[in-house]
Every structure is written in C-alpha cells, then in structure tokens.
N, C-alpha and C positions, 0 to 999 in steps of 0.2 A: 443207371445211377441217376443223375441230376443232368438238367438242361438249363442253358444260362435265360435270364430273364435281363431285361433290359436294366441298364444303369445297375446295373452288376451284381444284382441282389440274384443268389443261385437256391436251387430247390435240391437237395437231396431227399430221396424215400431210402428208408431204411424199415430190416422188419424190426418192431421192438421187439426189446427182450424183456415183453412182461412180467410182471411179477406178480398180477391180480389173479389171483386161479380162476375167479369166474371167468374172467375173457380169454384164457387158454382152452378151458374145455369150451366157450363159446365158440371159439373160432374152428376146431374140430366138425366138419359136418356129418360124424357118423357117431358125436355122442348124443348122452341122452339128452343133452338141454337142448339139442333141437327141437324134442315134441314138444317143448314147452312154448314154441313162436307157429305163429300160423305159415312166415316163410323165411327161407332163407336169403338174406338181404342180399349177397355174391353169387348169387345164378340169377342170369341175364330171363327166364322166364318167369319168374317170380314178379317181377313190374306190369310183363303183360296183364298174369294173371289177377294183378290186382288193378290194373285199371277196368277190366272186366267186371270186377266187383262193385267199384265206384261208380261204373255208368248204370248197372242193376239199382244202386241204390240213389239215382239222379233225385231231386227235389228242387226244381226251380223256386218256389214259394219260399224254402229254407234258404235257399243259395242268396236269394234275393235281399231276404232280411241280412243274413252274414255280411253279405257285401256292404249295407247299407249302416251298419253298425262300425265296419271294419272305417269306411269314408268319415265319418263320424267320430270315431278316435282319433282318427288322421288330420284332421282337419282342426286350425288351420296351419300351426305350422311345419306340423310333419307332412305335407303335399308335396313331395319333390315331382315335376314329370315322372320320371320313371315308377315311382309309389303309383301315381295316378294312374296311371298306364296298369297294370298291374289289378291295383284294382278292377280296372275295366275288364281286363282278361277273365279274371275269377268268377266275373259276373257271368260269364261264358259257359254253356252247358258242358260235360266233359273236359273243364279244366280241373287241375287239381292242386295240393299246396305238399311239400316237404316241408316238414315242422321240426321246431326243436325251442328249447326256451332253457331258462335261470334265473333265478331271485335278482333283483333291479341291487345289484353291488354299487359299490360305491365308485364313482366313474370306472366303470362298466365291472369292476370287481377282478379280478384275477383273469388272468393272459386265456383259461379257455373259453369265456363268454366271445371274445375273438375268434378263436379259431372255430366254434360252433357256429357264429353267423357267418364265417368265410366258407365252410360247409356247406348249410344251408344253400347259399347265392350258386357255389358251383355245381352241386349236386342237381339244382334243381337247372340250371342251362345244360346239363347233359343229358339227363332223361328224359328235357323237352326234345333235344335233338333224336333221341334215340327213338320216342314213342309218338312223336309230331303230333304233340296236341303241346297247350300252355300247362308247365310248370313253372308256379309261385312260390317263393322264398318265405317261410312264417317266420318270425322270432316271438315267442310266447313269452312274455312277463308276467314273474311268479309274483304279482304284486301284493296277494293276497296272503304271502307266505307271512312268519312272523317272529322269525329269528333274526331279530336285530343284530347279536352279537355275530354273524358271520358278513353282513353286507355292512356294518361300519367304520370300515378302516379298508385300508393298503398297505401292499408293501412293496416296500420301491428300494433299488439300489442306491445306498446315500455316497456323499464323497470321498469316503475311506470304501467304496465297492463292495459295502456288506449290505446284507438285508437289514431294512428297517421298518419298524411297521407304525403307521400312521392315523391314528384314531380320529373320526371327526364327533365330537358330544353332542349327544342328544340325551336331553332330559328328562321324554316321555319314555320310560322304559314299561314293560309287559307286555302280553301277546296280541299286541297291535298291528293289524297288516301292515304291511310298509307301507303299503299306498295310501294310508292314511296320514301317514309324518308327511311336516311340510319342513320344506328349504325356502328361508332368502338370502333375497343378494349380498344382503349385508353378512350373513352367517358364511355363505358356502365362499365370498371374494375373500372374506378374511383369514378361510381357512384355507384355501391356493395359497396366499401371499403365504405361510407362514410353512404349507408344503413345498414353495419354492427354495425356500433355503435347506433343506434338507438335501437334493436332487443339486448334485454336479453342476458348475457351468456348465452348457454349452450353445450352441449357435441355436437349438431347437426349443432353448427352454420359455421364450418369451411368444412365441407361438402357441403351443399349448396351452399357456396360462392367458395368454387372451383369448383366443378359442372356446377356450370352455366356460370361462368367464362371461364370454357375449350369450350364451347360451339359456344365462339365468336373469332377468331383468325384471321379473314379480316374482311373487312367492308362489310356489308349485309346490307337489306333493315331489315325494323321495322318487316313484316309479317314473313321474312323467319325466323330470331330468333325466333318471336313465334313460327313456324314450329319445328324448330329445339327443342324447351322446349316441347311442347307435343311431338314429337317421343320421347324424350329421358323418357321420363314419361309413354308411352304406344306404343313404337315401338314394343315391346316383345309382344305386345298381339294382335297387324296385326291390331292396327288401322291404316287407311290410310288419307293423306290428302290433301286438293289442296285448293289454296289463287283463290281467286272468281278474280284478278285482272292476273293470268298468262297467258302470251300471248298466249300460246298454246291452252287455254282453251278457250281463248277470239276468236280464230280462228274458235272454233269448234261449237261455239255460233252464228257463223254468221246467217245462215241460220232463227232459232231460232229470231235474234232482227230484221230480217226483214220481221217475223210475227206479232213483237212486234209494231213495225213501223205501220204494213200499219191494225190492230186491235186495236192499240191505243185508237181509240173514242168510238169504243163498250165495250174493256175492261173496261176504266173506268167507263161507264154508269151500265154495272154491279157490280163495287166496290161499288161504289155512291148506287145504287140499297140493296146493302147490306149495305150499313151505315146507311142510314136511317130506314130499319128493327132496324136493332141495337137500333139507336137514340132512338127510340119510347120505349124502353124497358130498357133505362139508358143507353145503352153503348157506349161510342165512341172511340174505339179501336186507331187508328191513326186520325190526322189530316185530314182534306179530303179537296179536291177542284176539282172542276168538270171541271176545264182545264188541272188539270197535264195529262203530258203525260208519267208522270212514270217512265223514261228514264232519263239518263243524256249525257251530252255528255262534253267530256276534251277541254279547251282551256287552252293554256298557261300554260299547267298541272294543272288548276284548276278544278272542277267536278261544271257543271253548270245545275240545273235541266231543262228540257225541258218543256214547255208548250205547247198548243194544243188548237186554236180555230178557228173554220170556215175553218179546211183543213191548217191554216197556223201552221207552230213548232216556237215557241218563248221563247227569255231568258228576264224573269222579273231583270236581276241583270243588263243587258245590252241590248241596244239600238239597235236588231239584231235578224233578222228573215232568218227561211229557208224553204223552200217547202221541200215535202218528197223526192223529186228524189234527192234533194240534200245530203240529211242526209244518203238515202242507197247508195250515190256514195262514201260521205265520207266512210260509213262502210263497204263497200267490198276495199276499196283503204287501211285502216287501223281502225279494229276493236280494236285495244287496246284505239281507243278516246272515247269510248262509255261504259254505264257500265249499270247495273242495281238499282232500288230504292228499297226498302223494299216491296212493293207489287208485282213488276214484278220478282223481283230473286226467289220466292218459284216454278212461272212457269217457267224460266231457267233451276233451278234444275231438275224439272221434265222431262224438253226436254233431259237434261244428262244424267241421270242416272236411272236404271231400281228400283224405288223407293217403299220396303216395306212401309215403314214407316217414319216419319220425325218425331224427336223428338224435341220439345221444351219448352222454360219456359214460362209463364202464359202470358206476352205482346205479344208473339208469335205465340199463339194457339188463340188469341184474331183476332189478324188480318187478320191471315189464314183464321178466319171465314168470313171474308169479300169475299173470291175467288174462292168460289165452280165454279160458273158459269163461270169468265172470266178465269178459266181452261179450259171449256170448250168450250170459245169462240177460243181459236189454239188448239184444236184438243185435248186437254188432260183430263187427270182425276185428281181432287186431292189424295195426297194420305193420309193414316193414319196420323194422328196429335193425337200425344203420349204426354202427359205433362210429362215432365220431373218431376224424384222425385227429393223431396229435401233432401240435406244435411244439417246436424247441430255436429257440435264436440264440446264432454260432454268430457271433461278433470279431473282428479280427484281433483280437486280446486272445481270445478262447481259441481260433485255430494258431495264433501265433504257441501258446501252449503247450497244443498239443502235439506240434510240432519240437517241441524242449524236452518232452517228457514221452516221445514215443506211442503217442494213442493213436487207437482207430474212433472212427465214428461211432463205433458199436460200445467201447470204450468209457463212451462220456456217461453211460447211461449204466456203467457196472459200480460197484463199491467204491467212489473215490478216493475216499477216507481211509477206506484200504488201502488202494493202491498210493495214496500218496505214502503212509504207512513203511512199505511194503518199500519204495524209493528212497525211503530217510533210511534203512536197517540196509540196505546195497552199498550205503556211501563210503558205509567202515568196513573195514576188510576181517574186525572180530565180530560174529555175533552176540552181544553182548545179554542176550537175552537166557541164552545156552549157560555162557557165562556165568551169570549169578545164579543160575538154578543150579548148574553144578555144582558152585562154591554152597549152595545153602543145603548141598546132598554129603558132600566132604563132613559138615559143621553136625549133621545130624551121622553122621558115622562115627566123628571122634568121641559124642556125647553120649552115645551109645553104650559104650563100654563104661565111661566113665560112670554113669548113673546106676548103670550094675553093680558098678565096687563099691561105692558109696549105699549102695542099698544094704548090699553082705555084709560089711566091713563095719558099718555104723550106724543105718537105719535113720529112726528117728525123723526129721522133717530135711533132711540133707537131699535124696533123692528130688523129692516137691522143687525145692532151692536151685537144685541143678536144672531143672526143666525150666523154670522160670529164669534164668541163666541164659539159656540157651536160646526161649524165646526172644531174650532181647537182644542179642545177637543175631539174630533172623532179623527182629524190626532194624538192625542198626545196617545191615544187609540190604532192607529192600530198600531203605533211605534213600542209599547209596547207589544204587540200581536208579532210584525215581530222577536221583541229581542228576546221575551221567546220562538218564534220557532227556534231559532238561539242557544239557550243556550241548548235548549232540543238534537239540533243535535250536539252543542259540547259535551254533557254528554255520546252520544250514539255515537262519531265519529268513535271508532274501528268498530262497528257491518255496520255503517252507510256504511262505505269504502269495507267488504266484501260484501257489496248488491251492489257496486257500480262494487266490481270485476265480480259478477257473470254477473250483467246488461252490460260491457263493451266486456265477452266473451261473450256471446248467442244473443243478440239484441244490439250490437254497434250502434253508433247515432239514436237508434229508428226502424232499419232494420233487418232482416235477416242477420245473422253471414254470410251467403254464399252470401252475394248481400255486403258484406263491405269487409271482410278481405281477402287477398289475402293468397296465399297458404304457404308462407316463418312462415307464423305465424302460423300454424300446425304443419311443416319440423323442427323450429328448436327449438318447443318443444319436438315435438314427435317423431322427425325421420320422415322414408317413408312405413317402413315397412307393415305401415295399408293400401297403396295401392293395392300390393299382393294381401293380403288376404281378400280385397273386392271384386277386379277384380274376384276369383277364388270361387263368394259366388254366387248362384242364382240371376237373374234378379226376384224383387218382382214385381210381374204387378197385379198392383192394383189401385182403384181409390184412389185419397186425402190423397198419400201416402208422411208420413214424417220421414227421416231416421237418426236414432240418433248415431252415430256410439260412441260408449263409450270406450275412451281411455285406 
C-alpha cells in the first residue's frame, strides 16, 4: 500500500478504476493497440533498447545548438543551479530528456500540470539510476497553442467548499498563441487581490498571494509567467523548460517543418491510416480530416490551420491559397509564422531532443497512437509513451468522511452521487420509491375498468375525460413523491452537505479532482511542503497507477 513520508503527508497507490476505454485496452499488453507504439513503456527492456536508438542517432552539432537555445530561454531568471546543472548535462553526449508538456494555464492551470512535472523529475532520477547515463526533466510549453478559453480561469474551492470558477479578462480574444498575450502587474495583482477573497482563510493564504505576486514585476507574456510558476515550484529540482512558441527554438525547427512541408500528404495518409484502425475498434482519439496539412501558419498574428489538396496548401477560414515553394520561402524568411498542430508537435519534439520517453495524460497517449508510422515517414522513431500517474488529495475532512459513511479508497473514485443516493434511501426503513410506483399501478388498475364502462355505457368524449382524469392524478402523485423526496433530504441535510463536501473535494463537477481544481486550492489549505517530499519519494512505474497522497 502506502509508506509514510516525512511531516506526515502519506502516499497511497491504488489501481484506478478507469473509465477511459482507451487506457484500459492500453494497459493490456496483448491488445491490438500495442502495434500502434513502437514500445512498450512497462517492460524494463524497452529503455535499453531505446537508448540504443538515441546514441545511433547522436548529433553533437544539434545537441549543441539545443542546448544553447534551451540556456537562452533560461536565462536570466529561470537559472536556478540545478536548471544550470542540467543544462550542462544535456550538453553531454549520450544524455537524454523525458518530456511531457501543457498549454501555459493560468497559474499553472488544473492540479495535473502538477502531477505531469512531478512525473517528469521522478521518472527521469530513476532511469538515470537504472541505465547510468544523465536523465533530464523537459516541461514543454504549448505556448503556441490558442484556446484561450481553456487556460483563463481556475477553479478553486471557495468558503462554503464548493467549486468555483474564476475567470481572469482578457480582451484580445481570437486564435492568438498565448505566448503572444501579455500580463502586468498591475492586471494580474489586482486579479490575486480579488481571487483572495474567494479562497477560505487560512494560515497559507498570504503566502501564495505574495509569492506569486513577486513573480510578476514588468509586463511578460502569458507563457513566460507560467514559466516562471513552474521554475519557481521545481527550479530546485533541474526541471528545464522551453514555450514550443520561442523564437530561438522556432529557428532551430526550420529544417524539421520543411520536412513537415514537403511529407505532409503521406504523413497524414498514415494518421488517417491509423484512425481508421482505431475507428473499427471504438476509438477516435482526435478529429481527423484527410486534407489537414497539420501545420498552421500566422497571419495577422492570428494561427490559421493549413489545408492540403492536390499539391495546393489552403485556408478554409479565408479565401487564400499557397503552393509549397511559397510556404518554405515564407519559413526560411521567418519561422516564428509557422507553428505546429497536435499531431505534428510530438514529431518536432523528437527532431529536438534526444528523447527517452514522453510522458503523458490519457487524450495524449490516445493520439500518439495514431503516429507510429508518420514518425517514420521523416526519418524517426516514436519514443516511449509513459501515462502519466494520477493524483488525487485526501485531506483529513475527506478521510474523516469516509470514515462516517463506510468507504474504501477505491470507493471515492465510483459514483458518489450514487452512493450518496443509495445512503439517504437506507435511512427510511419504507422504500418510498416502490411506494409511489405501486400506488400509481393501483390508480391505473381502478381506471381501467372504469374507462371501459364509461366507453360501453356512454361513449362520447367521457372515455378522453377519464384519462385526462387519471393523468392528473399521476401528476398529483408524482408531486407528492417529489415533496417527500424533498423532506427526506431536509431531515438528513447535515449528513446530505458532508457527502456533498467529500463529492465537491475528490470528483468536483463529476471529474477528477486533478482535471478541475487548480493548485492555490491545495497551497492554501495545506501549505507546499507535500511537494518536497513527493519530489524526494520514488518514481512508482507501474501500470493503472492512481496516487493518493494523504494530507
């Protein structure tokens, strides 16, 4: 089970009881979606044999410029010693990086950009031990991405222990990378001060809001503040990072999207190629269309996807076509107008970085299955695809609870709604449910007869009369049924409100605690101290692993 960690914060693994089909048949090694990956991430030979792969495809020339772009991001105030350090390793022949990234949320966005760079840090200290060469920690910032509406708000447990969600405005709205919005001080302090009143006293909460607050002191773009909250969260521990949108990097990319460019029509033919596997089998990981060209390209600093048929590149938002030599003259003239889609950035990565493993969350490891092949269509390998574990924080409200109402651990992660449900209908000793379906089976047996006699006996619109009769004697029925479910939960409303606290911390709106609440509603319950001492716990590598950290 669990082993205690210092200052009393405890680690349970439990197996989840997922409910994603894709990562049930993932986790199977003898179905088909294995031939969709080039390894299997949970056999201890599968690391060898890719570091095997990574020293075959050494490039000091490349390694050199990476690194010197990566120092360059870094620089100046994300340099922690250990980032520096790190750096210096990378620059090392035969070392290599475990990767994993997220769109730059809004102070850091929802509870699993956490547990992906707590991941990251420990996955890559054990497979340094295990294969004794240097593993590096990547965090990939999707800066380039351009759904505002998912990275501008939080949600955070307010003082009544519900979910609330917390928008910050921004007034340039369309398909603008993020890394292009800027924050100041003046904007992002005034919106703390005003998410402080939202968020419970307690002894943590003046902490965070200076913290994060010292953080911002010019105006920055949206990405680099996130940069700046994860260093400041895992600088010490030589995680490194770089925004998918920095020019440096987009220079070094070149080469790389004018493979992307002129493989375009056979890479998609093998996505498509794999979607349809998929399809036949339930899955349909992303959207598909068998003209994207996967690519976008910037106008007007807007991010416009690229289309692809018959040799011609087109934009369905506008009335505007380009041949290829156009698009590589644009990207050798200026590759910051170009970016990557969600299918083409995992082969990017790979052209960057000398790649153990990539870690990510369940929509992640879905769509990667789609790209074994158009890996290989420029020249590469896929690499390991690791599912990231999950977290969940059990606070002592929530095991006090569970403790009141009988649950296991496995428990918190089934129907609670049900089960609370299921606890309010135990408390009466009639089932009341039975009850009124009976009484409305009696109501339709006496009526029965009656609309008969009334049919024979007199006809005319009496029959009609009777049923309409009768219906509203059903409505006056179910009324009556709806009140005494109403009355049962005002008799039970103390117990009703602690099922509703435990339901609102572990499965807020119906989801995973780490896919709603953002990390301020951890911080300034519990402090940060449970970082540490996770960071400094083993990576568990295992399959269908769900981690319960117990406050």
């Amino acid at each position: 089970m669990g082993e205690l960690v210092p200052c009393g914060v405890r680690r349970i693994s439990v197996d989840s009881p997922l409910t994603n089909p894709f990562m049930i048949d993932y986790y199977r090694s003898d179905h088909f979606l294995n031939l969709l990956y080039e390894y299997n991430p949970f056999v201890e030979k599968s690391y060898f044999e890719r570091v095997h792969y990574i020293d075959k495809r050494e490039n000091p020339l490349h390694r050199e410029k990476l690194v010197e772009v990566l120092r360059s991001y870094h620089t100046p105030e994300l340099l922690h010693p250990a980032v520096d350090e790190n750096l210096k390793r990378l620059s090392q022949s035969g070392s290599m990086v475990v990767i994993g990234g997220q769109q730059a949320g809004l102070l850091t966005g929802p509870l699993y950009t956490i547990s992906k760079a707590i991941a990251l840090i420990q996955m890559a200290k054990k497979k340094e031990k295990q294969l004794q060469r240097p593993v590096i920690p990547v965090f990939w910032i999707a800066g380039e991405d351009h759904d505002l509406d998912e990275v501008d708000h939080i949600w955070v447990k307010d003082g009544q222990m519900k979910p609330q969600k917390y928008r910050f405005p921004v007034e340039k709205r369309g398909k603008y990378p993020i890394s292009s919005l800027e924050l100041t001080p003046e904007q992002l302090h005034s919106w703390l001060d005003q998410l402080r009143f939202i968020l419970p006293d307690r002894i943590y909460k003046q902490e965070w809001l200076d913290r994060w607050k010292n953080l911002i002191t010019e105006p920055i773009s949206w990405s680099r503040y996130f940069a700046r909250l994860l260093h400041d969260l895992f600088g010490k521990w030589g995680l490194l990072l770089i925004d998918s949108a920095d020019p440096g990097l987009r220079q070094l990319e070149v080469p790389m999207f004018e493979k992307l460019f002129n493989q375009a029509e056979r890479i998609n033919q093998q996505v498509m190629k794999a979607a349809k596997q998929l399809e036949q089998r339930g899955h349909v990981p992303v959207e598909m269309d068998e003209r994207r060209g996967n690519l976008f390209i910037h106008l007007d600093g807007e991010r416009c996807l690229l289309y692809l048929h018959n040799g011609v590149w087109y934009l369905k938002e506008r009335e505007r076509s380009f041949s290829l030599e156009e698009l590589l003259t644009y990207l050798r003239e200026d590759p910051t107008q170009f970016s990557n889609n969600v299918l083409t950035r995992p082969l990017m990565q790979e052209y960057l970085f000398p790649t153990l493993a990539f870690v990510g969350g369940p929509g992640e490891v879905a769509y990667w299955g789609l790209l074994k092949e158009a890996f290989r269509v420029v020249d590469l390998q896929m690499p390991i695809v690791y599912p990231r574990p999950n977290l969940t924080f059990i606070d002592p409200l929530v095991q006090k609870r569970m403790s009141q109402f009988g649950l296991t651990w496995l428990d918190l992660f089934s129907d609670l709604t049900a089960e609370k449900e299921k606890w309010l209908q135990a408390q009466s000793k009639v089932d009341f449910a039975s009850l009124f379906a009976g009484l409305k089976k009696q109501l339709a047996d006496l009526y029965q007869p009656l609309v008969k006699t009334l049919e024979e006996e007199i006809g005319m619109d009496l029959p009609l009369m009777a049923k309409k009769n009768q219906q509203r004697v059903e409505e006056q029925i179910d009324f009556l049924e709806r009140y005494t479910d109403r009355q049962l939960k005002v008799k039970y409303q103390t117990t009703l409100r602690r099922w509703d606290e435990l339901i609102d911390t572990v499965s807020p709106r119906g989801r995973m605690q780490e896919r709603v609440y953002n990390l301020l509603t951890i911080w300034n319950e519990h402090g940060m101290s449970w970082l540490d001492q996770l960071l400094n716990e083993e990576f568990i590598d295992r399959k269908n692993n769900m981690q319960l950290i117990i406050m």
